[in-house]
C-alpha positions, 0 to 999 in steps of 0.5 A, spaced: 500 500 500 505 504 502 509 503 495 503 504 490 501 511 494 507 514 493 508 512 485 501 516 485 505 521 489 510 521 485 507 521 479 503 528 481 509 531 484 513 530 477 508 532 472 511 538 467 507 544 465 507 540 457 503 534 460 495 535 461 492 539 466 489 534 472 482 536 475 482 539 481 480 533 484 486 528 482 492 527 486 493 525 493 489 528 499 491 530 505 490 524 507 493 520 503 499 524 504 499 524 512 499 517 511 505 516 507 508 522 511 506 518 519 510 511 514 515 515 513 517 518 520 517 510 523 521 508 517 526 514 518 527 512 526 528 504 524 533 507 518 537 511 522 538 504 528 539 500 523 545 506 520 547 507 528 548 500 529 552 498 522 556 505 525 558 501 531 560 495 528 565 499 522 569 501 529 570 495 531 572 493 525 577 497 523 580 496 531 580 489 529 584 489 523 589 495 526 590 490 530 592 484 526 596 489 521 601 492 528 601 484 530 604 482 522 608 488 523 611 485 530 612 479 526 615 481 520 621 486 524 622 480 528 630 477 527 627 469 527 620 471 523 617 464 522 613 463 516 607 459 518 606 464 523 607 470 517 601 466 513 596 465 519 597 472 520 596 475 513 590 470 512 587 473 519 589 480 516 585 479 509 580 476 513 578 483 518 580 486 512 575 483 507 569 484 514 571 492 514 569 492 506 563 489 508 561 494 513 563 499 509 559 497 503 553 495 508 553 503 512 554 506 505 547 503 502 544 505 510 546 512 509 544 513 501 537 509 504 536 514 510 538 521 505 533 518 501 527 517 507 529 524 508 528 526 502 521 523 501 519 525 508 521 534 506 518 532 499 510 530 502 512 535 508 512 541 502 505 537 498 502 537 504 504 544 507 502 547 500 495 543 500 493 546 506 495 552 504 492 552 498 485 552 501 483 546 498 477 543 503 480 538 507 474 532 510 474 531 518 469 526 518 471 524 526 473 531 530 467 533 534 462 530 539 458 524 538 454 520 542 454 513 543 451 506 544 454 501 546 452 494 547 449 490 551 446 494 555 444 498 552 449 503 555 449 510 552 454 516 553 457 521 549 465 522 547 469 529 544 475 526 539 479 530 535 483 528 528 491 530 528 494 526 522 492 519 523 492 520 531 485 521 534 485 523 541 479 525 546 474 524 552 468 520 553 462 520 558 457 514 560 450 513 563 452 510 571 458 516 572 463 512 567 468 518 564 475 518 562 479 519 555 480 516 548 485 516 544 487 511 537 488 512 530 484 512 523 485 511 518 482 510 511 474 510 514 477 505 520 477 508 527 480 504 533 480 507 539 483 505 546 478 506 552 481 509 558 477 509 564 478 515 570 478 509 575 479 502 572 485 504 567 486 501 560 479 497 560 477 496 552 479 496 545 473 499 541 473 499 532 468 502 528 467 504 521 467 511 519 461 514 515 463 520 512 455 521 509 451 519 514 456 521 520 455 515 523 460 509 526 459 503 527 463 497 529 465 491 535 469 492 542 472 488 547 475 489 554 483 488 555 486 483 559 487 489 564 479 490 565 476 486 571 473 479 570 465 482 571 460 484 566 461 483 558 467 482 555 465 484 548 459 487 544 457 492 538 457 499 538 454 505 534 456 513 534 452 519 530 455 525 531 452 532 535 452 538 530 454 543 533 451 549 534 450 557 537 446 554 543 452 550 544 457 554 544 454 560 549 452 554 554 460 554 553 461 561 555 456 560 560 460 554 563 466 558 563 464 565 566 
């Protein structure tokens, strides 16, 4: 997935001002482009151990064959050099030598893939900033306030999400006194979600489906092994989204005065 989307990228980036005019729709949105960004950032960090290790392991070589070429030269400036001995320590010597090589070769290829990585990261970085700068309307179908049903139960409720790239972060409310925070992430139309209970902690795993036409939600959750062994342990659950409105905000300011 990661591969195709960022041949689209690149397609739309490269295209030169003989080619044909794409429609404004064309392109990748501003999700595709966080997506790819967010897989680039986790590459990145895995690029740049991979490189720091190779790095470590380069200095040990070279120690190493330092350490066989002061030996053959110990050897070498002896009056009663034995050849048996020379041999064994030139074969020891080629050997380190050849690993060093190797080393080399390997931390070349992870410094050239982590400047690429860079490169791709500052490349979706511009797209990105030049499409929100744009103006280009850009869907939120999760930030806002949803009320909830979740069974069985029925239980009911109400949750506050905000969407920042593809991490999803908020509160919820439920009937019986139950509160505490959410946070997860959506992807594509998938929302996962990670309930955390103001008293009992990490208590469920909830999954749903986004439907930006309806704005509805709809999917299954089940309890974590930390939760406690009573009640359900798993179940169905629906969101619609609260519009809102003006008597929302002034109740606000009310609240605040």
């Amino acid at each position: 997935m990661r591969g195709a989307a960022f041949l689209l990228l690149v397609a739309a980036l490269s295209s030169g001002p003989g080619a044909a005019a794409p429609p404004r729709s064309s392109g990748p949105s501003v999700e595709l482009l966080l997506l790819n960004l967010d897989l680039e950032k986790k590459g990145r960090l895995e690029d740049q151990k991979a490189l720091q290790a190779l790095t470590r392991d380069l200095e040990r070589a070279e120690s190493l064959v330092a350490g066989h070429r002061s030996r053959l030269m110990r050897l070498v400036e002896r009056p009663d050099a034995d050849a048996v001995a020379l041999d064994t320590a030139e074969d020891d010597l080629a050997d380190a030598e050849g690993r060093l090589r190797t080393l080399q070769d390997q931390r070349r290829t992870a410094s050239s893939r982590l400047l690429e990585r860079l490169r791709r990261i500052a490349m979706l970085s511009e797209e990105l900033r030049k499409k929100r700068s744009s103006g280009a309307p850009y869907a939120d179908p999760v930030t806002g306030r949803w009320t909830l049903l979740i069974n069985p139960g029925p239980r009911k409720g109400e949750m506050r999400i905000v969407l920042d790239g593809t991490l999803v972060s908020g509160d919820y409310v439920l009937d019986g006194g139950f509160r505490g925070s959410l946070r997860g992430t959506f992807i594509g139309d998938k929302l996962s979600l990670q309930r955390v209970d103001s008293e009992q902690g990490i208590d469920a795993n909830f999954y749903g489906r986004v439907n930006s036409q309806q704005k509805r939600i709809a999917g299954t959750w089940e309890a974590t092994a930390l939760a406690p062994a009573t009640g359900p342990s798993g179940g169905t659950w629906t969101g619609s989204i609260v519009p809102e409105t003006e008597d929302d905000d002034s109740s606000g300011r009310e609240e605040q005065k």
